[in-house]
N, C-alpha and C positions, 0 to 999 in steps of 0.2 A: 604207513598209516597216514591219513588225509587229517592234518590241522590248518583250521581256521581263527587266526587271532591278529588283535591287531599288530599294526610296525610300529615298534617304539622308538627306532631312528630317527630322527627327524630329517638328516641329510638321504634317506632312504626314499621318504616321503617325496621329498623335494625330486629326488629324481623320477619318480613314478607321476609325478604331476608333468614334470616339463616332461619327459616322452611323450605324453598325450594331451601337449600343446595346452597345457592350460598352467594357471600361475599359484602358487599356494598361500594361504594363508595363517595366521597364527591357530586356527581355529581347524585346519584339512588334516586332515586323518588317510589312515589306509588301512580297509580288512582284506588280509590276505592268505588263500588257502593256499598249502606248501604240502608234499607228499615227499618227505627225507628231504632230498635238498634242491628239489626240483618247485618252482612255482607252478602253480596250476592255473590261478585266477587273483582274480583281486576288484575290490570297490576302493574308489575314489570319494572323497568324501568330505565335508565340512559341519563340525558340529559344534555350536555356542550352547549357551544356557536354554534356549528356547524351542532352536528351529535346526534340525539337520536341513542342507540340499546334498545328493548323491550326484554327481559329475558323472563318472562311467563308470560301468559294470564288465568284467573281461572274465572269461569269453564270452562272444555273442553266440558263437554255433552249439554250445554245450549249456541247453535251459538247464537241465537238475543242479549242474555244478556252479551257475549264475541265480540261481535260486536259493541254493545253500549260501551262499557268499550276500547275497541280497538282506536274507534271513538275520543271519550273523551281526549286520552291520544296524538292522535296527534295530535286534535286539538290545544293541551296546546304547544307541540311543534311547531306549527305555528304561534300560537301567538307569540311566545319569537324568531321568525325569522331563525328557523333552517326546513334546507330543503332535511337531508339527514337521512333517517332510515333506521335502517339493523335489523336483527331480531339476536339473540343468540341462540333461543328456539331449539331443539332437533327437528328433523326429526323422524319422530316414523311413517311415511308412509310404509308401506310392498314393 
């Protein structure tokens, strides 16, 4: 069964950040879809009172399962009443 929830480790986070080279803050998050004990995907993420920014999205080759996870992750910022998201991620379009 495919669940999507957040990581409530914080030392979990921390290592999902520095694998893909970037630095975490009190504020980074992580939505992660898991199928039994297998990771599937996951977003990268930072959210205060106001403004998510989304860092990276994994996987790139699998849009429906980067779509669910995408979903997911601002849903959770709409619940907690923030209504502004910006994205970090790299431009890699030609």
């Amino acid at each position: 069964m495919l669940t999507v929830a957040t990581v409530q480790d914080k030392n979990r986070i921390k290592e999902y950040f520095a694998e893909n080279g970037l630095t975490p803050s009190e504020d980074s998050g992580c939505m992660e879809a898991r199928c039994g004990g297998e990771t599937l995907g996951f977003c990268l993420y930072s959210l205060s009172k106001d403004e998510m920014t989304i860092y990276k999205i994994f996987p790139e080759n699998d849009f429906l399962l980067a779509d669910g996870i995408l979903r997911s992750t601002l849903h959770l910022a709409h619940r907690r009443g923030c209504l502004l998201y910006t994205s970090d991620a790299a431009d890699d379009t030609p």
